[in-house]
C-alpha positions as CSV (number, residue, x, y, z in Angstrom):
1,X,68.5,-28.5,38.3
2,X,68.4,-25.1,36.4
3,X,65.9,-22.5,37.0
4,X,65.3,-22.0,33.4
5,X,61.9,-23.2,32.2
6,X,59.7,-22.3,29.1
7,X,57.3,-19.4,29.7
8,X,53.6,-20.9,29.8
9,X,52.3,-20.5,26.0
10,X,50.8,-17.0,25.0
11,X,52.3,-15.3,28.4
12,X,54.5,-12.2,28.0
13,X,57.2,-11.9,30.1
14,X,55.4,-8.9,31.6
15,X,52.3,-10.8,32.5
16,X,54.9,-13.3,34.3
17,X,56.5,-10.4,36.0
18,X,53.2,-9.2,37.5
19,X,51.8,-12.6,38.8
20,X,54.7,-12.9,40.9
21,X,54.7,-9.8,42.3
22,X,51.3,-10.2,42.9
23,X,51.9,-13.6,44.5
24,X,54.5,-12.2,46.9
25,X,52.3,-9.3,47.8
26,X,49.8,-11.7,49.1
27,X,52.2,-13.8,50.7
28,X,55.6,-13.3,51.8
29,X,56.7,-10.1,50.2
30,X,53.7,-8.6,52.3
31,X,56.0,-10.4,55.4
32,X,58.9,-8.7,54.6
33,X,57.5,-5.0,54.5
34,X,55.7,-5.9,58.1
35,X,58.8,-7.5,59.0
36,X,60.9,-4.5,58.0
37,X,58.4,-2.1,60.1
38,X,58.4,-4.2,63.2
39,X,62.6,-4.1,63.0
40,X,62.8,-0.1,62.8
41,X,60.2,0.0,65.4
42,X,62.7,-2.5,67.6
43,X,66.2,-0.3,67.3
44,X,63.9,2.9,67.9
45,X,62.5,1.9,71.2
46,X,64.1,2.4,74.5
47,X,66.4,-0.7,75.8
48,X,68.7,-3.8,73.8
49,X,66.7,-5.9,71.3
50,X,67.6,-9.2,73.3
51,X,65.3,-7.2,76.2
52,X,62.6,-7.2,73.4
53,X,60.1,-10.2,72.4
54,X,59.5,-11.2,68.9
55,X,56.1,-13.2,69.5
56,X,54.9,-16.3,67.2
57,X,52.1,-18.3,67.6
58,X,50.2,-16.1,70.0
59,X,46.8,-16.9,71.7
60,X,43.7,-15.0,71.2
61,X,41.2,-15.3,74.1
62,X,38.0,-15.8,72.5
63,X,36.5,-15.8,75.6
64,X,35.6,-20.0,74.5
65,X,38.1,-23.0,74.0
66,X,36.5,-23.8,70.5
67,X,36.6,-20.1,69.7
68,X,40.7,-19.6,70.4
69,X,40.6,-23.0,68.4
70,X,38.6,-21.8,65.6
71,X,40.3,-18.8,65.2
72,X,44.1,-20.9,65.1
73,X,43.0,-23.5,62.5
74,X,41.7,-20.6,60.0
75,X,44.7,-18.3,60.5
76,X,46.7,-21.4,59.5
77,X,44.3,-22.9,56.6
78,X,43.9,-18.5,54.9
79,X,48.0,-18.9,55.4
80,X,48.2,-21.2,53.1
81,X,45.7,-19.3,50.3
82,X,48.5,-18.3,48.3
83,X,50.3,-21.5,47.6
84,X,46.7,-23.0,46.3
85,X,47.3,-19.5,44.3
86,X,50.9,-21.4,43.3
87,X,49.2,-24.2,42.2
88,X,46.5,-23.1,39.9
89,X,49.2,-20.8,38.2
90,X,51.5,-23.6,37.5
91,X,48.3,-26.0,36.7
92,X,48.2,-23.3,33.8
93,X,51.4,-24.4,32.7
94,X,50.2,-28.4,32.3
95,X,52.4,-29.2,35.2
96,X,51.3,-28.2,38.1
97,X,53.0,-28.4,41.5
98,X,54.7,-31.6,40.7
99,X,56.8,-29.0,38.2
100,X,58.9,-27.9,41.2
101,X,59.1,-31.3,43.2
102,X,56.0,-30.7,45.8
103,X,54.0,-34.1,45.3
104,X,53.9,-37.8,46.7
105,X,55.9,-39.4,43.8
106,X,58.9,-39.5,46.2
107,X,58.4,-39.5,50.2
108,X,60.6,-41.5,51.6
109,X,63.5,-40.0,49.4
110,X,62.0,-36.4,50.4
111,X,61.9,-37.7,54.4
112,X,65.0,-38.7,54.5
113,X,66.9,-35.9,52.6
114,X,64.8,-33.1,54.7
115,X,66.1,-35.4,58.2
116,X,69.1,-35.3,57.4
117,X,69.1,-30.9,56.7
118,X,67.0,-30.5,60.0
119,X,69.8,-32.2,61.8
120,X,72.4,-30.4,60.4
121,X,70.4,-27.2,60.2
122,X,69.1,-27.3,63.6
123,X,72.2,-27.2,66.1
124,X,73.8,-24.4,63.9
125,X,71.0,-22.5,63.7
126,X,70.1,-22.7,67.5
127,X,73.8,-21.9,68.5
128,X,73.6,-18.9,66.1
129,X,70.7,-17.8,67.6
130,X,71.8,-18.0,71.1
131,X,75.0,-16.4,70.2
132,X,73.2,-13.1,68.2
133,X,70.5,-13.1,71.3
134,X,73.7,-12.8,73.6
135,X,75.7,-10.1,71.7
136,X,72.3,-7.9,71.5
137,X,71.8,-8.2,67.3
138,X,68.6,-10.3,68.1
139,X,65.3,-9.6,70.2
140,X,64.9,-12.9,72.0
141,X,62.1,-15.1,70.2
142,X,58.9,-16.7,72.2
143,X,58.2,-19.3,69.3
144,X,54.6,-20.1,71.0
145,X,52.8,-18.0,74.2
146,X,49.6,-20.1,73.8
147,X,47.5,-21.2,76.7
148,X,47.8,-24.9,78.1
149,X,45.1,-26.3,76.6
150,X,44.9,-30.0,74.8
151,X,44.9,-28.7,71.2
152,X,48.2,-26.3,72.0
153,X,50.9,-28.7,70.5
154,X,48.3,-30.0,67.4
155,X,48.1,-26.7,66.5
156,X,51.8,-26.0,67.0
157,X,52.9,-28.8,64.8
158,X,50.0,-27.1,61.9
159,X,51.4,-23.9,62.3
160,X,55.1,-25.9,61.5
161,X,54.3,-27.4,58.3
162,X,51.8,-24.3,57.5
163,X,55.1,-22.4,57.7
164,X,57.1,-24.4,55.7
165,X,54.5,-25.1,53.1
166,X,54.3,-21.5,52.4
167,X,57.4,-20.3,52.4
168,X,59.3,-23.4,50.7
169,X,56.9,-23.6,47.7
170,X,56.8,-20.0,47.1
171,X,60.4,-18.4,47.8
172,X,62.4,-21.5,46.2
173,X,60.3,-23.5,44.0
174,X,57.4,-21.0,42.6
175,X,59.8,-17.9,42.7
176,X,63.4,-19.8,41.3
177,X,61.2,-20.8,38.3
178,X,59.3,-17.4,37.6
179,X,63.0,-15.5,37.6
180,X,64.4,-18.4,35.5
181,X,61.7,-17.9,33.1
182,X,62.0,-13.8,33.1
183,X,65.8,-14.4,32.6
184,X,67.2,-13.7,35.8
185,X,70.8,-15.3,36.5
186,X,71.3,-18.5,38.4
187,X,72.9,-16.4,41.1
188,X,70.5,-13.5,41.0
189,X,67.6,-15.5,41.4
190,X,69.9,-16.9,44.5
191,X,70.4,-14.0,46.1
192,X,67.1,-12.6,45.1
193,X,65.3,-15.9,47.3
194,X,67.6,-15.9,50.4
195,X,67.4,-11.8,50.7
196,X,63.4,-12.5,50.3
197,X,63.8,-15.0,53.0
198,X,66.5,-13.4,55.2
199,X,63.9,-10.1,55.1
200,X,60.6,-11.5,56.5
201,X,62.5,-13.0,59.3
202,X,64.3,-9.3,60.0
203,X,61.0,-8.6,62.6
204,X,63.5,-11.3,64.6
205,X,66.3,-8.7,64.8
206,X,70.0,-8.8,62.2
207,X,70.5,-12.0,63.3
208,X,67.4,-13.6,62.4
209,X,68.4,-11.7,59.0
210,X,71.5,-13.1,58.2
211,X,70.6,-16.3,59.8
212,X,67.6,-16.7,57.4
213,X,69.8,-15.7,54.6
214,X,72.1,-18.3,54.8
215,X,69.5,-20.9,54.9
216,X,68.4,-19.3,52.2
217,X,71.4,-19.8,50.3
218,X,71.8,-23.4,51.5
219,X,67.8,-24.2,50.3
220,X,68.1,-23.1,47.0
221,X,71.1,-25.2,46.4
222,X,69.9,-28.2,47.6
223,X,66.6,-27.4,45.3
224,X,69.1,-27.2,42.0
225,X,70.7,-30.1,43.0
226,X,67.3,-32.6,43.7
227,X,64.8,-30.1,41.5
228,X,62.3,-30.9,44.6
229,X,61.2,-28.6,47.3
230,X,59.2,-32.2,48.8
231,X,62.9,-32.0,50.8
232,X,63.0,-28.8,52.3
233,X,59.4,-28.7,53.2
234,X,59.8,-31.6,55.4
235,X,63.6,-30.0,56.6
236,X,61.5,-26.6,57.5
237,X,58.6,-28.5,59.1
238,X,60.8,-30.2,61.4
239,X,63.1,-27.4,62.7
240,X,59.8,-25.6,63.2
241,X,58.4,-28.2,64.8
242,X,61.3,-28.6,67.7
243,X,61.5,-24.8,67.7
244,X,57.8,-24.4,68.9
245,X,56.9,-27.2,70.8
246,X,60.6,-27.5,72.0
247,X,60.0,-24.2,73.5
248,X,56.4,-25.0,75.4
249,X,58.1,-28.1,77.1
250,X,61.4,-26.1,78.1
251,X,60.6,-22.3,78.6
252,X,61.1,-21.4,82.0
253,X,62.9,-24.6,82.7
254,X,66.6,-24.9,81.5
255,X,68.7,-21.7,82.0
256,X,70.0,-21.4,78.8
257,X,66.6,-21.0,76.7
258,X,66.4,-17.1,76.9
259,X,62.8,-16.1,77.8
260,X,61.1,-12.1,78.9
């Protein structure tokens, strides 16, 4: 599949240029500078970044259960703000989100092929991660710190597919088509997505950088070659999945799962 698509009728190329960067500041661009904050404060404190904690799915304490639960499902649900953002802009267009493969027209193809990237994905990207936590060039990741309550791994499996949602609609499918339709090379719009992607994970440490980028690389390739992000979303969802609630069944419990 080529980037390259029409510009939506009667839209400059400079009206184009500012709705993405408008999108990505409300979304994942936004991540990156954060991200890119949290690193330099990391290498400027005192002590190796696998002695540091990047946290993820924290816990709140509300001071009520349906509080802490309250306040989880609308951090996930505002999350997802900017790809109903995605949506309405590429409604504009006539095509809406079916224009970059995000629909029902094809889930058990979409199941399938995102099964079969999770599985390969998976054990690479754990070994990598073990391997950059060892050496020092990551901070060792708690993927969920929430308190054992009954709606812990629901809302742990949400925050998954929140995550993938957001970041496979907008940094392949929404942002490979905007750059395609400002002009941008096949492999700048590449590199362009994976350094996006490789940079909101950098609060994780270099590893979680280059780790990111590479899956970066490998997601927009698989995107040109099926034109559907319906793939990826489900391969993303799933890591996440296993990565979260893998690590609230085995924190503290195998030896090899670093923890602070």
């Amino acid at each position: 599949m080529s980037d390259a698509a029409l510009p939506p009728d009667g839209l400059p190329r400079r009206v184009l240029r500012s709705e993405t960067l408008i999108v990505l500041a409300l979304s994942l661009g936004a991540s990156a500078v954060s991200s890119l904050i949290s690193f330099i404060g990391s290498i400027t404190r005192s002590g190796p970044l696998k002695e540091q904690a990047a946290s993820l799915n924290g816990s709140y304490a509300l001071g009520r259960p349906w509080l802490d639960l309250s306040w989880q499902l609308f951090g996930i649900a505002s999350a997802l703000v900017p790809v109903v953002l995605v949506a309405h802009l590429l409604l504009r267009e006539g095509s809406g989100l079916r224009a970059i493969g995000f629909d029902r027209s094809r889930p058990w193809p979409d199941l399938g092929r995102g099964t079969v990237v999770a599985a390969g994905i998976g054990s690479a990207g754990l070994a990598f991660y073990l391997a950059a936590q060892a050496t020092g060039f990551n901070l060792t990741v708690v993927p969920e710190s929430l308190p054992d309550v009954w709606w812990k791994y629901p809302v742990l499996i949400l925050s998954a597919i929140q995550n993938s949602v957001l970041e496979e609609v907008i940094v392949v499918g929404y942002l490979l088509r905007r750059l395609g339709q400002l002009g941008w090379t096949p492999m700048a719009a590449l590199v362009a997505s994976s350094v996006l992607r490789g940079s909101y994970h950098l609060y994780q440490g270099i590893g979680g950088f280059v780790g990111n980028v590479v899956m970066g690389v490998v997601f927009v390739l698989l995107y040109r070659r099926w034109g559907r992000v319906g793939p990826l979303v489900v391969a993303h969802s799933l890591l996440d999945i296993v990565a979260f609630v893998g690590y609230g069944l085995l924190a503290g419990k195998v030896g090899w799962l670093p923890t602070v």
